[in-house]
FIKOLZA-1660 file (N, C-alpha, C; in steps of 0.1 Angstrom, whole numbers, plus 5000, padded with zeros to 4 digits):
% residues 221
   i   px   py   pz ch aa at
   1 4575 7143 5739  A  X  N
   1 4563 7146 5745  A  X CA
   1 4561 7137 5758  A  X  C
   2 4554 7141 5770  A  X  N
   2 4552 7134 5779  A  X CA
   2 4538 7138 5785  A  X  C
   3 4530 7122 5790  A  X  N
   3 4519 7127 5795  A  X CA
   3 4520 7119 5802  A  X  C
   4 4509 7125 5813  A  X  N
   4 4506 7118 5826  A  X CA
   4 4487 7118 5829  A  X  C
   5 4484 7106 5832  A  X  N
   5 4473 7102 5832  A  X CA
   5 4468 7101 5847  A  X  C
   6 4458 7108 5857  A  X  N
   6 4460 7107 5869  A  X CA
   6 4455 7091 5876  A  X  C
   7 4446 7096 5867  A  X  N
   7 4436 7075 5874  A  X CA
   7 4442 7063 5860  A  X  C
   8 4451 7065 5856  A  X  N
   8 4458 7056 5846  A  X CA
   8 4447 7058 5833  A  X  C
   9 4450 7049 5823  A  X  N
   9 4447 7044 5811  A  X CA
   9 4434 7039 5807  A  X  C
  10 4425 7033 5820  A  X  N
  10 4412 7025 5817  A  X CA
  10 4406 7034 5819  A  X  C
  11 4393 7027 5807  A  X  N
  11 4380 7038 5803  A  X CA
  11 4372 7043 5821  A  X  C
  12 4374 7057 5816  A  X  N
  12 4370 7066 5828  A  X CA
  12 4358 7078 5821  A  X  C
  13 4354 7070 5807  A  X  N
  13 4339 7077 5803  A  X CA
  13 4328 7074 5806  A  X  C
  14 4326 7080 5818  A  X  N
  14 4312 7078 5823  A  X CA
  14 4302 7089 5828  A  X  C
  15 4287 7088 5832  A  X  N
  15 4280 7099 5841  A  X CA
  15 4281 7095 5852  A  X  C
  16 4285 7096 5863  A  X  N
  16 4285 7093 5877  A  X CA
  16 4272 7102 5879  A  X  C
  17 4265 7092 5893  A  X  N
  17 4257 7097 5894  A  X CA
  17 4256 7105 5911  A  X  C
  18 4267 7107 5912  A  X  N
  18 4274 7117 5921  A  X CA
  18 4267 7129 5923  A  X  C
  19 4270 7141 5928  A  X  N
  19 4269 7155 5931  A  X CA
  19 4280 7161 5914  A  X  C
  20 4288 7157 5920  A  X  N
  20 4298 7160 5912  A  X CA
  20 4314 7147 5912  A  X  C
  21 4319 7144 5902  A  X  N
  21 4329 7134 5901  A  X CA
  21 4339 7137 5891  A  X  C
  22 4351 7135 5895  A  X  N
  22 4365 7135 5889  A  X CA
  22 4366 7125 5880  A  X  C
  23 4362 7117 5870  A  X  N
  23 4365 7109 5867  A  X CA
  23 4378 7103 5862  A  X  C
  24 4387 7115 5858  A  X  N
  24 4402 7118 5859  A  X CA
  24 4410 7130 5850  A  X  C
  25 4422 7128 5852  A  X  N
  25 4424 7142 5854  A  X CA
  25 4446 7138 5848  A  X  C
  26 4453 7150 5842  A  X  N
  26 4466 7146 5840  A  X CA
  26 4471 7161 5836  A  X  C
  27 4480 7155 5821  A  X  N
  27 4493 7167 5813  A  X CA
  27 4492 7161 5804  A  X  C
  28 4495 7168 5797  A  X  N
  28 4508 7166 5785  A  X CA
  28 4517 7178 5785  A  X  C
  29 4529 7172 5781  A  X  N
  29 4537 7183 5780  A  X CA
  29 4545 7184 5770  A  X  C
  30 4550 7193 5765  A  X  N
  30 4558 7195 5753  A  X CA
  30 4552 7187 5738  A  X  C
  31 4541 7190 5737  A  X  N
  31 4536 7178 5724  A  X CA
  31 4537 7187 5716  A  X  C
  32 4540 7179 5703  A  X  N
  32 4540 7188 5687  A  X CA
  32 4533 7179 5680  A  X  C
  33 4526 7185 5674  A  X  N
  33 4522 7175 5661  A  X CA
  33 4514 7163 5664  A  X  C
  34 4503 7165 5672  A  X  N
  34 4493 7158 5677  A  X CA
  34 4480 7159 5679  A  X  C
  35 4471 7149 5674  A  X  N
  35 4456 7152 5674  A  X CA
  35 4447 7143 5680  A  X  C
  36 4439 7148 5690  A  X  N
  36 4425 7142 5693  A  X CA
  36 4414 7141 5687  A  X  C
  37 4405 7134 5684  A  X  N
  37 4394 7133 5674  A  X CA
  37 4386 7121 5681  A  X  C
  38 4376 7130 5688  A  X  N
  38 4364 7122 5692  A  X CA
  38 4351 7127 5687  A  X  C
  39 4349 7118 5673  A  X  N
  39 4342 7123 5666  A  X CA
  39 4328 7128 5674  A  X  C
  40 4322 7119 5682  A  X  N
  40 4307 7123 5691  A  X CA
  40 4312 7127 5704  A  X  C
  41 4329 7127 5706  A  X  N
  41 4328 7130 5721  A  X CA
  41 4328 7125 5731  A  X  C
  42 4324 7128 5743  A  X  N
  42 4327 7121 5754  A  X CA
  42 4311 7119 5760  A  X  C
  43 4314 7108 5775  A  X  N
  43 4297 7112 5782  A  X CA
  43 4298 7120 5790  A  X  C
  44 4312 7124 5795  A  X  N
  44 4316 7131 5805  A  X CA
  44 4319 7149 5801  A  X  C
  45 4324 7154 5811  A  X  N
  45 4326 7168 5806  A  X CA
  45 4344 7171 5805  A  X  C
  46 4347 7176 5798  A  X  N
  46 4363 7180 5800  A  X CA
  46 4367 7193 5800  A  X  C
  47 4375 7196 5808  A  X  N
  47 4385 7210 5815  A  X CA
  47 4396 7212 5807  A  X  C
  48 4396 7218 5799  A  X  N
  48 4415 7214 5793  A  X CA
  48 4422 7231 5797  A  X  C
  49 4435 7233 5801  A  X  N
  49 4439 7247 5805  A  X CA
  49 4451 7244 5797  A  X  C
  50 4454 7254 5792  A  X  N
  50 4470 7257 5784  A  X CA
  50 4479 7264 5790  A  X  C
  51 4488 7259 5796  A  X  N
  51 4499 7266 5800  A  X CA
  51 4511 7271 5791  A  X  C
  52 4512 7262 5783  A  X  N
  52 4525 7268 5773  A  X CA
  52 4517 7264 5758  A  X  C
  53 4519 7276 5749  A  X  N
  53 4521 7269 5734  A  X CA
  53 4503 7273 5730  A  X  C
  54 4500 7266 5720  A  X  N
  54 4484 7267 5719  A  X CA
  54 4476 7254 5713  A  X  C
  55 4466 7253 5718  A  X  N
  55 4458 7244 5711  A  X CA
  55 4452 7246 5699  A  X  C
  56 4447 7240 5686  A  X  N
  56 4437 7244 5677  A  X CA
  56 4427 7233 5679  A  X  C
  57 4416 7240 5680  A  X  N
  57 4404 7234 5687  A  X CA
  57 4394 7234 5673  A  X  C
  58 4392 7224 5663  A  X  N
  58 4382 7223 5652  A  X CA
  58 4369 7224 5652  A  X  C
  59 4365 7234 5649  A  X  N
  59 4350 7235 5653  A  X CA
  59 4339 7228 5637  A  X  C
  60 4329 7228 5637  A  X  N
  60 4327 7227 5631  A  X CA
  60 4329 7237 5613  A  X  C
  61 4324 7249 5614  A  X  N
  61 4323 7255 5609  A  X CA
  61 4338 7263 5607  A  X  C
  62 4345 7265 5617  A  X  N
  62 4356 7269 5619  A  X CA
  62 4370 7265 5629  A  X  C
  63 4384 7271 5632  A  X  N
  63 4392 7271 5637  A  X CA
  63 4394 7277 5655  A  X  C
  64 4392 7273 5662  A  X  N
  64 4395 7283 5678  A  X CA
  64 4410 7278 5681  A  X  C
  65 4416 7291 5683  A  X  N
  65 4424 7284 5687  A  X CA
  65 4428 7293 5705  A  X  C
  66 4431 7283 5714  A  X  N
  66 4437 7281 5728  A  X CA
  66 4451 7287 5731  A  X  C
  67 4450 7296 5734  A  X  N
  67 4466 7301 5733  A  X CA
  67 4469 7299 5750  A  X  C
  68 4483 7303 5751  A  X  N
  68 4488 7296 5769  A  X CA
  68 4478 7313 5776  A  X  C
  69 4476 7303 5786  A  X  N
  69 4465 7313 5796  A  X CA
  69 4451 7311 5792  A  X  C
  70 4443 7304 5786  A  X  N
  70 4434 7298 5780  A  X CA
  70 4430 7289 5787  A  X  C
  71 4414 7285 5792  A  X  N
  71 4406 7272 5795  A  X CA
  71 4396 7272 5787  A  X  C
  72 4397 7260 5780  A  X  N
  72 4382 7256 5773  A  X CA
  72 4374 7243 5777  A  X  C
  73 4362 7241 5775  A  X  N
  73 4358 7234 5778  A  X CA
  73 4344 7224 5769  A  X  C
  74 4346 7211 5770  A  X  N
  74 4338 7202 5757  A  X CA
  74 4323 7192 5773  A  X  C
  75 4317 7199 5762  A  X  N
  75 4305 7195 5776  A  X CA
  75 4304 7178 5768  A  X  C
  76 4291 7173 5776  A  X  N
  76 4290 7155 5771  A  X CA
  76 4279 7158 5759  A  X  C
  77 4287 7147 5747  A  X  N
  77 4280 7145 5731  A  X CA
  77 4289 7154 5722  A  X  C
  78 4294 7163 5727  A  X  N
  78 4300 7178 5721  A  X CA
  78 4315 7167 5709  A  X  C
  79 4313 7171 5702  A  X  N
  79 4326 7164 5688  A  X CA
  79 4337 7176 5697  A  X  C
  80 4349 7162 5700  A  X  N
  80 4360 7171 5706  A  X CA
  80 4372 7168 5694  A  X  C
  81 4375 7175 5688  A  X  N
  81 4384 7175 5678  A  X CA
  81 4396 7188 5681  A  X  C
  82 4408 7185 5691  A  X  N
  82 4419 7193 5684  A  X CA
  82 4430 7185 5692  A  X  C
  83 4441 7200 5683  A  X  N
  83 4453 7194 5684  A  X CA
  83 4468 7202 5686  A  X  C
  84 4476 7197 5686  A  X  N
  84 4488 7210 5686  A  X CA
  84 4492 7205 5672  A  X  C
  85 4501 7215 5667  A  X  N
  85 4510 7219 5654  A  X CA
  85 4522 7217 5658  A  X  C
  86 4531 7229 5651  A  X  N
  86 4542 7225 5652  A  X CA
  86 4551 7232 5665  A  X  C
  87 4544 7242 5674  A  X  N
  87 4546 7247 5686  A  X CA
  87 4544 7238 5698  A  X  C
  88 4557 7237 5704  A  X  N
  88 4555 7226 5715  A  X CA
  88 4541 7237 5729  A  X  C
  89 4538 7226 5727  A  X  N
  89 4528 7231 5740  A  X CA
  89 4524 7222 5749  A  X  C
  90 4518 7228 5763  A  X  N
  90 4518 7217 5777  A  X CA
  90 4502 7222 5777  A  X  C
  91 4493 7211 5781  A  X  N
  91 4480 7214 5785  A  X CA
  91 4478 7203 5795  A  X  C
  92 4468 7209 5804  A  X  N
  92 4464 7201 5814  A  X CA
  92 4450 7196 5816  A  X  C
  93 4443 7185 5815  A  X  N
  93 4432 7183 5814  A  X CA
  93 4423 7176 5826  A  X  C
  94 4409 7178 5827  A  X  N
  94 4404 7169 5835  A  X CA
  94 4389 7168 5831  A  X  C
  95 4385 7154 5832  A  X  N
  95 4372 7151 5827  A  X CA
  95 4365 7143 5843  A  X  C
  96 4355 7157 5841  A  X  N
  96 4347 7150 5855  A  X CA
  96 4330 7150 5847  A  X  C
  97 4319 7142 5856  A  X  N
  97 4309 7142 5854  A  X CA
  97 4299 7145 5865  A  X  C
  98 4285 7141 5865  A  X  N
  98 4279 7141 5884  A  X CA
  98 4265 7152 5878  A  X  C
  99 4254 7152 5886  A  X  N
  99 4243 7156 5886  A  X CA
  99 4242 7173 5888  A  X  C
 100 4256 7175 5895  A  X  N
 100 4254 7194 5897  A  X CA
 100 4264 7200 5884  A  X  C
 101 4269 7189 5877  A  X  N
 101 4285 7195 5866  A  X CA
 101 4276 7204 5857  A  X  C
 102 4264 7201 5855  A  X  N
 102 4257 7215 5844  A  X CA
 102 4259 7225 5852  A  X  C
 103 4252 7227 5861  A  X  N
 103 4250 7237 5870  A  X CA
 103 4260 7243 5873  A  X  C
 104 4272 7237 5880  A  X  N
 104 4283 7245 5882  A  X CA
 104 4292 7248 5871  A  X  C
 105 4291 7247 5855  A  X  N
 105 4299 7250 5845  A  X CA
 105 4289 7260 5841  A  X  C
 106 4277 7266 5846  A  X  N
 106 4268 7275 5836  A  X CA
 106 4269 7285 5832  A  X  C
 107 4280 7291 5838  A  X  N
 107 4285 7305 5836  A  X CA
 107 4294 7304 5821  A  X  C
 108 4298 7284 5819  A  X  N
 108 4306 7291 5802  A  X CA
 108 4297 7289 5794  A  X  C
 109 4297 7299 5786  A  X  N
 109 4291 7300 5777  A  X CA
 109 4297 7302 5762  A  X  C
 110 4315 7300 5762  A  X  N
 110 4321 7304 5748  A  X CA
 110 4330 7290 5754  A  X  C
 111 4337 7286 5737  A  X  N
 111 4340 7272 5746  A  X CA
 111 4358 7277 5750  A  X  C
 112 4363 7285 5748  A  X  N
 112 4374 7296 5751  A  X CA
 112 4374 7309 5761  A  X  C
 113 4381 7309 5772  A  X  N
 113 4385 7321 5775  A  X CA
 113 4395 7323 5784  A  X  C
 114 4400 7329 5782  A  X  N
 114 4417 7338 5792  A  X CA
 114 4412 7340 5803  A  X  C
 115 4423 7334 5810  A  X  N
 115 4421 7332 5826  A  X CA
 115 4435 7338 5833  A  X  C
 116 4448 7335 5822  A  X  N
 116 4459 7339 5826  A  X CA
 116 4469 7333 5833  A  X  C
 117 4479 7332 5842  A  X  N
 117 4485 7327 5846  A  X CA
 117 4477 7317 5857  A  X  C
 118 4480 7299 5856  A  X  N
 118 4462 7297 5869  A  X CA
 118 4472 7283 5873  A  X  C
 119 4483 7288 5881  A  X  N
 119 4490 7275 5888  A  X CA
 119 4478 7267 5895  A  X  C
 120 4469 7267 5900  A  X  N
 120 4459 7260 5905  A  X CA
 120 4454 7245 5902  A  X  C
 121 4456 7255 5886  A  X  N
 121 4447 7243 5874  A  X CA
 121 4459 7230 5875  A  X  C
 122 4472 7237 5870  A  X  N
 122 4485 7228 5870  A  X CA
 122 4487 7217 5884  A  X  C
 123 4484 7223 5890  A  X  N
 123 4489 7220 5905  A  X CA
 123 4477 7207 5908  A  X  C
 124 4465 7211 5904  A  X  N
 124 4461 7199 5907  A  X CA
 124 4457 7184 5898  A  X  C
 125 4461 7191 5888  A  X  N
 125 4464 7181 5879  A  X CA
 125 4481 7174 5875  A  X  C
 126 4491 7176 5885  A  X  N
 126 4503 7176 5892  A  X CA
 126 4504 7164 5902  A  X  C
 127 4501 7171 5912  A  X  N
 127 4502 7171 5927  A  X CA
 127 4492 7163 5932  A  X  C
 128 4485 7161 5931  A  X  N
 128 4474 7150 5942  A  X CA
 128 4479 7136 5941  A  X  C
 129 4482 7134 5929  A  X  N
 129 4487 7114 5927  A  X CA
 129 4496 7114 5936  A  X  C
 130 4502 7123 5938  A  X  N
 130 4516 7119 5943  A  X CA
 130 4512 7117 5962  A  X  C
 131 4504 7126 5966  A  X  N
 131 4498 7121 5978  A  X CA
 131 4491 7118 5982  A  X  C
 132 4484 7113 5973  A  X  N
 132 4474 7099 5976  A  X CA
 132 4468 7094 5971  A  X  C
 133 4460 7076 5975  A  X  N
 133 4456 7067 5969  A  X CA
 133 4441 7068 5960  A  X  C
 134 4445 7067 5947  A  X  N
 134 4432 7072 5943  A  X CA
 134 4419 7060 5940  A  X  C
 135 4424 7053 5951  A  X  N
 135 4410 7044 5951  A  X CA
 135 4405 7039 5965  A  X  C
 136 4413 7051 5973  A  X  N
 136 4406 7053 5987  A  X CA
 136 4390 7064 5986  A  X  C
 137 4386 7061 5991  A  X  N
 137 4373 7072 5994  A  X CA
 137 4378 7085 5999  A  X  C
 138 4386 7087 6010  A  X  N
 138 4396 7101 6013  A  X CA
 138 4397 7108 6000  A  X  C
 139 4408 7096 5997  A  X  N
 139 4410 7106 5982  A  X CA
 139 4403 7110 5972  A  X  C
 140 4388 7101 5966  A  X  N
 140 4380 7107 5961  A  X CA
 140 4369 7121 5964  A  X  C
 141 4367 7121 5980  A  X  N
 141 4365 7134 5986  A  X CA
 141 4370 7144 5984  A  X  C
 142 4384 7142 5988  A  X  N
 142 4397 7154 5984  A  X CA
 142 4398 7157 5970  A  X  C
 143 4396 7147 5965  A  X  N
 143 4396 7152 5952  A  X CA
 143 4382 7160 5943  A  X  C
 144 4373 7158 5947  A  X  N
 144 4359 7163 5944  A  X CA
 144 4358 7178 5950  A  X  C
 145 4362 7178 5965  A  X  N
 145 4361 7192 5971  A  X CA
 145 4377 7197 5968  A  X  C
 146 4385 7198 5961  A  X  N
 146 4391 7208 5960  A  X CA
 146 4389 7210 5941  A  X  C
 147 4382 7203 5932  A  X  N
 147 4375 7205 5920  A  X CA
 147 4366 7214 5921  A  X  C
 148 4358 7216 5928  A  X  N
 148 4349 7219 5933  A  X CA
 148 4352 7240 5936  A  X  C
 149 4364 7238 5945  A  X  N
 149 4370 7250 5945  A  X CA
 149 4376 7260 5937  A  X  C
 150 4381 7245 5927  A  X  N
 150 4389 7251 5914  A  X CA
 150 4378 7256 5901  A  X  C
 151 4366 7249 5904  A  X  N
 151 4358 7255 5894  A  X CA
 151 4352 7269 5897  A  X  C
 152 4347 7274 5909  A  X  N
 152 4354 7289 5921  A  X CA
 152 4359 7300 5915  A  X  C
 153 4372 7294 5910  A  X  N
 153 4384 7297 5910  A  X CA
 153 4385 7299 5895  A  X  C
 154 4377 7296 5885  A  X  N
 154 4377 7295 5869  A  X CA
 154 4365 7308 5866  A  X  C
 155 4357 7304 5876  A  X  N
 155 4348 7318 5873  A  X CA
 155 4349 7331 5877  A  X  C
 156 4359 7330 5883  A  X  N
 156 4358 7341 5890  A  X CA
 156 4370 7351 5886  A  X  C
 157 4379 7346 5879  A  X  N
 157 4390 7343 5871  A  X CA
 157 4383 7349 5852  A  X  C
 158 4374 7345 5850  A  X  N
 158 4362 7347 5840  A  X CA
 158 4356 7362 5842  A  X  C
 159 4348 7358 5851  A  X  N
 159 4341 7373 5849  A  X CA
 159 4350 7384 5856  A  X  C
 160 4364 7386 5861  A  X  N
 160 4370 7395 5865  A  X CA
 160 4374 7400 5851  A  X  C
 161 4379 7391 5838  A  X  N
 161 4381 7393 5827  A  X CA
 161 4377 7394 5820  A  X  C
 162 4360 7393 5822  A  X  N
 162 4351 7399 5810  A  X CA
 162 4350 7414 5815  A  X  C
 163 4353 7421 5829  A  X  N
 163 4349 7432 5836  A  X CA
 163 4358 7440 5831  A  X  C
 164 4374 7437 5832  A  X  N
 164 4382 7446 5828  A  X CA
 164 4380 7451 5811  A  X  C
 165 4376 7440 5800  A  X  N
 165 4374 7439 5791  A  X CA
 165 4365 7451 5790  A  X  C
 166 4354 7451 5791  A  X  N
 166 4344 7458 5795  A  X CA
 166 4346 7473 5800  A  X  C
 167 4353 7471 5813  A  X  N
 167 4361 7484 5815  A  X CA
 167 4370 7494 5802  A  X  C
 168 4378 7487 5798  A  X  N
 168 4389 7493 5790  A  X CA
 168 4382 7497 5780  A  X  C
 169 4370 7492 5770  A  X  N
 169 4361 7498 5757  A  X CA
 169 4360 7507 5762  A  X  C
 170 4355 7510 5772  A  X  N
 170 4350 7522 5779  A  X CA
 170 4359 7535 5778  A  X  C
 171 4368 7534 5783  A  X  N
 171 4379 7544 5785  A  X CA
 171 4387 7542 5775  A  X  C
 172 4386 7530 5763  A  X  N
 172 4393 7534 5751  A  X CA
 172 4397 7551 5744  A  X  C
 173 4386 7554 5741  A  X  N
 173 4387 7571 5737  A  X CA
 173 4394 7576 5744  A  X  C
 174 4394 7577 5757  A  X  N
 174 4402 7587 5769  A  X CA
 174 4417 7580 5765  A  X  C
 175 4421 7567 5763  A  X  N
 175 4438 7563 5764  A  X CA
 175 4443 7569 5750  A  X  C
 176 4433 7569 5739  A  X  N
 176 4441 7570 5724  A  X CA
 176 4444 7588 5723  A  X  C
 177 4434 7592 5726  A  X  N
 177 4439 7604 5731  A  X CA
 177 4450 7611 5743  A  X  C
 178 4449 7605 5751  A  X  N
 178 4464 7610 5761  A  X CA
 178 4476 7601 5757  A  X  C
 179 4474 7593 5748  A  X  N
 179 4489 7582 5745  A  X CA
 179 4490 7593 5731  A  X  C
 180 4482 7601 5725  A  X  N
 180 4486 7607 5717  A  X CA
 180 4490 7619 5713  A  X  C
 181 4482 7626 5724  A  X  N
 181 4489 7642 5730  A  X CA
 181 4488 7643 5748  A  X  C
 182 4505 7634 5746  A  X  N
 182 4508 7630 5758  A  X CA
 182 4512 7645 5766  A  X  C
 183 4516 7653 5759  A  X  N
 183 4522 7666 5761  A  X CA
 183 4509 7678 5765  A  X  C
 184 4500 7673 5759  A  X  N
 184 4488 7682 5761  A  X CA
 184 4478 7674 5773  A  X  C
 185 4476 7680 5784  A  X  N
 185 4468 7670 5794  A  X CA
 185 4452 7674 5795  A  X  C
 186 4448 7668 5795  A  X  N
 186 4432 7670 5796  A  X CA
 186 4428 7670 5805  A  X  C
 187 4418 7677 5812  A  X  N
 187 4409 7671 5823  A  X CA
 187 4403 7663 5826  A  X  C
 188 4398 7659 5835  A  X  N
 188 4390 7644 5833  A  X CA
 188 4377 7643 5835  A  X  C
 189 4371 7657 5831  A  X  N
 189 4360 7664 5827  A  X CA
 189 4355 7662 5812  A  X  C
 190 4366 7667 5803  A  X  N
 190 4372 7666 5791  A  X CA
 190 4370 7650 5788  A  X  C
 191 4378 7638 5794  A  X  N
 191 4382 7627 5790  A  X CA
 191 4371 7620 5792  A  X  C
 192 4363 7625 5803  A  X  N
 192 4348 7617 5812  A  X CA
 192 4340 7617 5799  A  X  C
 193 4337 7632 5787  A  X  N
 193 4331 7633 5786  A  X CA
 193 4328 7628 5769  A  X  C
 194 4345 7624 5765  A  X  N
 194 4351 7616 5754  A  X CA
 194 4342 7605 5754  A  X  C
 195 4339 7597 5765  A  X  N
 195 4339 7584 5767  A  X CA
 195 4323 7576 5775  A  X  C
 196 4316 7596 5773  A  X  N
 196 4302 7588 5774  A  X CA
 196 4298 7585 5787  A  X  C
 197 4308 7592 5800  A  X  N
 197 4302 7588 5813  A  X CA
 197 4303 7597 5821  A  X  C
 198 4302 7598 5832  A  X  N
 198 4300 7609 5840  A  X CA
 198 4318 7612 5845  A  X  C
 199 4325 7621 5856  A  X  N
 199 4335 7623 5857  A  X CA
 199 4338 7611 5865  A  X  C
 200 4330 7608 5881  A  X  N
 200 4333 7598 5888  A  X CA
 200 4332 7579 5883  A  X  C
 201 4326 7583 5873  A  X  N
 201 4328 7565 5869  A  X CA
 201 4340 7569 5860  A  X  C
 202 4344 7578 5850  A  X  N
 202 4355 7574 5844  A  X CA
 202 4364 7575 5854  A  X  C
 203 4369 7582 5863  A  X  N
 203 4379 7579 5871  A  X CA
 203 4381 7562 5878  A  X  C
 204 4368 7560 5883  A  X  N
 204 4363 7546 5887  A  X CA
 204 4372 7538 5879  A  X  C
 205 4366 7540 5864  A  X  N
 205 4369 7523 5855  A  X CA
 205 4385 7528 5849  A  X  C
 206 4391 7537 5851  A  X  N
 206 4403 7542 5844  A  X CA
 206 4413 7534 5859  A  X  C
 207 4410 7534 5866  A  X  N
 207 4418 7532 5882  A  X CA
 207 4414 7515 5881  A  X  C
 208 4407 7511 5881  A  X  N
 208 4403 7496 5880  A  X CA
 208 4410 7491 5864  A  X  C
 209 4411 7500 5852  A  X  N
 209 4417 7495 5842  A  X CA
 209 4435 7494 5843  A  X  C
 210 4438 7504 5848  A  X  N
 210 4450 7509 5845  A  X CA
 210 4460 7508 5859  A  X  C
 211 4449 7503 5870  A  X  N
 211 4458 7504 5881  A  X CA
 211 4466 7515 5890  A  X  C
 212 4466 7530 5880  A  X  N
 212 4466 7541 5880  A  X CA
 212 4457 7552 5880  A  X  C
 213 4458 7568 5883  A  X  N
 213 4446 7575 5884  A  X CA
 213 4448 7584 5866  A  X  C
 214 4445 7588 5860  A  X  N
 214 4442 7602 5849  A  X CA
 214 4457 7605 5852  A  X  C
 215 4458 7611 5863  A  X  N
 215 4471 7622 5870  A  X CA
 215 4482 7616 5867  A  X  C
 216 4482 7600 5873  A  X  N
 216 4497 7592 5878  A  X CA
 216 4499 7594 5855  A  X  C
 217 4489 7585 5854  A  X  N
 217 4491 7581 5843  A  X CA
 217 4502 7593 5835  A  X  C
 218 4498 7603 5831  A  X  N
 218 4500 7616 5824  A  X CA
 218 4516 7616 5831  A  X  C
 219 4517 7616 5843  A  X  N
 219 4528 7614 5849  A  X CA
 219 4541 7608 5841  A  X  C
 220 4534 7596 5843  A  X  N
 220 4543 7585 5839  A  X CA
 220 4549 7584 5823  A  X  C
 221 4539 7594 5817  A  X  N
 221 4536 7588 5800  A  X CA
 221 4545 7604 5799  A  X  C
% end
């Protein structure tokens, strides 16, 4: 296992009373068989993204578990308890605090969700130490405004994937039926009308789902 700590080892739990603040940020990589347990938590907030492998995250009452393409997140007082098993996995973390961090996390609302492939998250929890000093003022700037971006970049990332989600229920009935009389083609009169919507929005959400039209699809299948 290897980890990397961006502002080192000393206690970096605090509220800044900032806009917003990095208090710090790293990896792990390849861990097996490892656990965190903060029974009350932190005062700060934390970012954690899974790139490889998965997390199990102990909830009270139950198990979540983090699979790679996953961000979750432990707001301040929140009991942060997890861990990896016996699957090597890499996660990347960062715990910031500051006066606007409610506000701009308010969109999560589940402490899990699939974001997908998100070099972003990796990259700046990577890449910044290496070019520059983090106890210059520069660098704490740089480092706040491109946080700032990346959090942007998590929502947006979010509600594109609660949309498609959302989309695809939709047009469920129309795919189980043409995946299953692939030979028999329907109209999309017919499939519109399977699925509870007018003709022009199931074309809409079938083209936004599938990246294809009714036509290509049938095509291809």
């Amino acid at each position: 296992m290897y980890s990397y700590f961006g502002k080192g080892r000393s206690n970096t739990d605090f509220a800044s009373e900032k806009y917003i603040n990095v208090n710090n940020f790293g990896h792990i990589e390849k861990a097996k068989n490892s656990n965190i347990c903060r029974e009350h938590g932190r005062t700060d907030f934390q970012l954690i993204f899974v790139s490889s492998g998965k997390l199990v995250i102990k909830e009270k009452s139950a198990e979540t578990i983090a699979k790679s393409g996953d961000i979750c997140i432990f707001r301040p007082g929140e009991s942060q308890k997890y861990g990896v098993e016996n699957e090597e996995t890499t996660y990347h973390w960062i715990h910031f605090s500051g006066k606007g961090a409610e506000e701009m996390l308010s969109f999560f609302k589940k402490r899990v969700y699939t974001v997908g492939e998100f070099p972003e998250f990796e990259n700046y929890c990577r890449m910044i130490i290496n070019e520059f000093e983090l106890d210059s003022m520069y660098s704490n700037l740089y480092l706040e405004g491109k946080f700032i971006t990346l959090i942007s970049r998590i929502a947006k990332r979010i509600f594109k994937s609660e949309k498609e989600i959302k989309s695809l229920t939709k047009i469920r009935p129309a795919l189980e039926i043409m995946k299953s009389e692939c030979h028999q083609r329907r109209s999309n009169d017919e499939l519109a009308k399977m699925c509870g919507v007018s003709k022009n929005c199931f074309m809409k959400l079938f083209k936004e789902t599938t990246g294809i039209s009714p036509q290509q699809y049938y095509q291809n299948h």
